[in-house]
C-alpha positions in Angstrom: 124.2 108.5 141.5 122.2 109.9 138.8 124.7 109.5 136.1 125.5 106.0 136.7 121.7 105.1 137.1 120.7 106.6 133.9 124.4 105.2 132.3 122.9 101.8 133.5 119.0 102.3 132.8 120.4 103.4 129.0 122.3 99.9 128.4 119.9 97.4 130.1 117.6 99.4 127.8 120.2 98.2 124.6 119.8 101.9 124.1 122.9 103.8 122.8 123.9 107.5 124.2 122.7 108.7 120.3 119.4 106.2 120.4 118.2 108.1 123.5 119.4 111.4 123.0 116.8 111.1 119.1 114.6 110.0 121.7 114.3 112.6 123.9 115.5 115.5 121.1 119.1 116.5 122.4 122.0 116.2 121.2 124.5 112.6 122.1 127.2 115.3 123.9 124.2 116.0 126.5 123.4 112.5 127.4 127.5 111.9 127.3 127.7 114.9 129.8 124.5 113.5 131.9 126.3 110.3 132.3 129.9 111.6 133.4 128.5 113.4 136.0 129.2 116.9 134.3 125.6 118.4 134.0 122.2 117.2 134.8 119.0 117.3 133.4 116.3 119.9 134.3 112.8 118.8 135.8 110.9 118.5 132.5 113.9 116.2 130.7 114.1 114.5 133.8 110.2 113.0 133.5 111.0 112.5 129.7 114.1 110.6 130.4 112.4 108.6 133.0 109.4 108.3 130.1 111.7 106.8 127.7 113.4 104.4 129.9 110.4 103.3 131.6 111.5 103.8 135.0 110.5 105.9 137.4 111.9 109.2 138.3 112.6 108.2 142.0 114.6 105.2 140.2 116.9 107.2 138.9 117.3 109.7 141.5 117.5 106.6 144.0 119.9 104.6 144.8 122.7 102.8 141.7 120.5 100.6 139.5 123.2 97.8 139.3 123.6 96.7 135.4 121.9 93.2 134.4 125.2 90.7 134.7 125.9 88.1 132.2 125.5 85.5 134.7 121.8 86.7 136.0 121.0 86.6 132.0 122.4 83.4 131.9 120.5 81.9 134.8 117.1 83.3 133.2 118.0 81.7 129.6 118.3 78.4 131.2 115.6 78.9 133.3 113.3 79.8 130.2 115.4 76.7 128.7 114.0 74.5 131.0 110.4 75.6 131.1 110.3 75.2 127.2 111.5 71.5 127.4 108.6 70.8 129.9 106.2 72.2 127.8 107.7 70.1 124.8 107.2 67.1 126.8 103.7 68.1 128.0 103.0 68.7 124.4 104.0 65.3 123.6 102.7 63.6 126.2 99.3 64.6 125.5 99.8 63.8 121.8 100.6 60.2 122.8 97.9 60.4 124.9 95.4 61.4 121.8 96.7 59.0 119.4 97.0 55.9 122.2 92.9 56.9 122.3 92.5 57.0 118.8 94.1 53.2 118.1 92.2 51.7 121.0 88.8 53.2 119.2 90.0 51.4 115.8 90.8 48.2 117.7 87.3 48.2 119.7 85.2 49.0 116.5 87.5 46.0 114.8 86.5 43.9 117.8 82.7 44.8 117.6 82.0 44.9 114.5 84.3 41.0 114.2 81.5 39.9 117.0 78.6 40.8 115.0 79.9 39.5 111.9 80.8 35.9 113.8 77.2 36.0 115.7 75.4 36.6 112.9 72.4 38.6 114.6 71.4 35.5 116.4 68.8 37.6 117.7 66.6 37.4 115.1 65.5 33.7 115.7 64.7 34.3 119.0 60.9 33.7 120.4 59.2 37.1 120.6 56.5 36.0 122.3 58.2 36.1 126.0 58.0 40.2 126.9 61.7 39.6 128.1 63.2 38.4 125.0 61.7 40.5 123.3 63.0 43.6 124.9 66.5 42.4 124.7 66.2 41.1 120.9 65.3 44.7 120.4 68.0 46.0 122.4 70.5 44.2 120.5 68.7 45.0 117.3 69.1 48.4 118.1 72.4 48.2 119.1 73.4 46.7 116.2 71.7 48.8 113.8 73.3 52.1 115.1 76.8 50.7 115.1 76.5 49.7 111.6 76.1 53.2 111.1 77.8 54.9 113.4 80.9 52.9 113.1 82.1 53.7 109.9 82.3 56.8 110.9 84.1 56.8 113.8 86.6 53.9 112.2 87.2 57.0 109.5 87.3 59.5 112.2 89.8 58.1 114.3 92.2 56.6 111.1 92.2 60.9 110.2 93.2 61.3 113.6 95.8 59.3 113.9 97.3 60.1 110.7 97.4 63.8 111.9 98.8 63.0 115.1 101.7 61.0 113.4 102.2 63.5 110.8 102.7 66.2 113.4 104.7 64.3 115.3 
């Protein structure tokens, strides 16, 4: 049982008999002799052996470590095939998400900023006199006079985005 674990602990390693025995400082004939059953490792090469191939020493006194099959590698590469496709799609999904964002905020500062050209601040012809008006005609005023400033920036901000998004897309 020992040779055959540490025979199959070596290759699911990708280790070759030479690789391990420069590992543990022996020659390739010892591991070769380990492995055929013909001599055994003492106590102290024992823990360094299990050491190297990260395993513990119960491992490979235990029972046969069976050797990873081409068909259990298989199954994990298209497992890890499919998880990288649904992060792909995540990914893109979200991109979608970030540049459908950024053309809605060019179209609604388009829209805005069309409405105060076409109104014309009608506001300002408005009787001030009545508390009421007045409060709204400065509302608007306010409104107004913070888009025309903020806006540009934002229009500027969100054009940058969406060339970014589109150029990493």
């Amino acid at each position: 049982m020992l040779s055959e674990n540490i025979k199959a602990m070596r290759k699911s390693k990708g280790l070759s008999q030479q690789e391990l025995a420069i590992a543990l400082n022996v020659v390739r004939q010892t591991i070769s002799k380990w492995e055929q059953g013909l001599s055994v490792p003492d106590s102290d090469m024992l823990i360094s052996l299990s050491e190297v191939l990260e395993t513990p020493v119960s491992t490979l006194l235990g029972k046969t470590v069976a050797e990873a099959k081409v068909d259990d590698l298989k199954a994990i590469s298209e497992k890890l095939e499919i998880v990288n496709l649904q992060l792909a799609q995540k990914r893109i999904a979200r991109r979608r998400i970030i540049q459908g964002s950024l053309e809605s905020l060019c179209a609604l500062v388009a829209i805005i900023s069309a409405i105060l050209i076409v109104s014309n601040s009608p506001y300002l012809s408005w009787n001030y006199h009545d508390p009421e008006t007045a409060v709204l005609g400065v509302g608007f005023h306010a409104f107004e006079w913070l888009f025309v400033r903020l806006a540009p920036i934002a229009l500027i901000g969100a054009i940058a985005g969406l060339f970014l998004a589109r150029r990493k897309a």
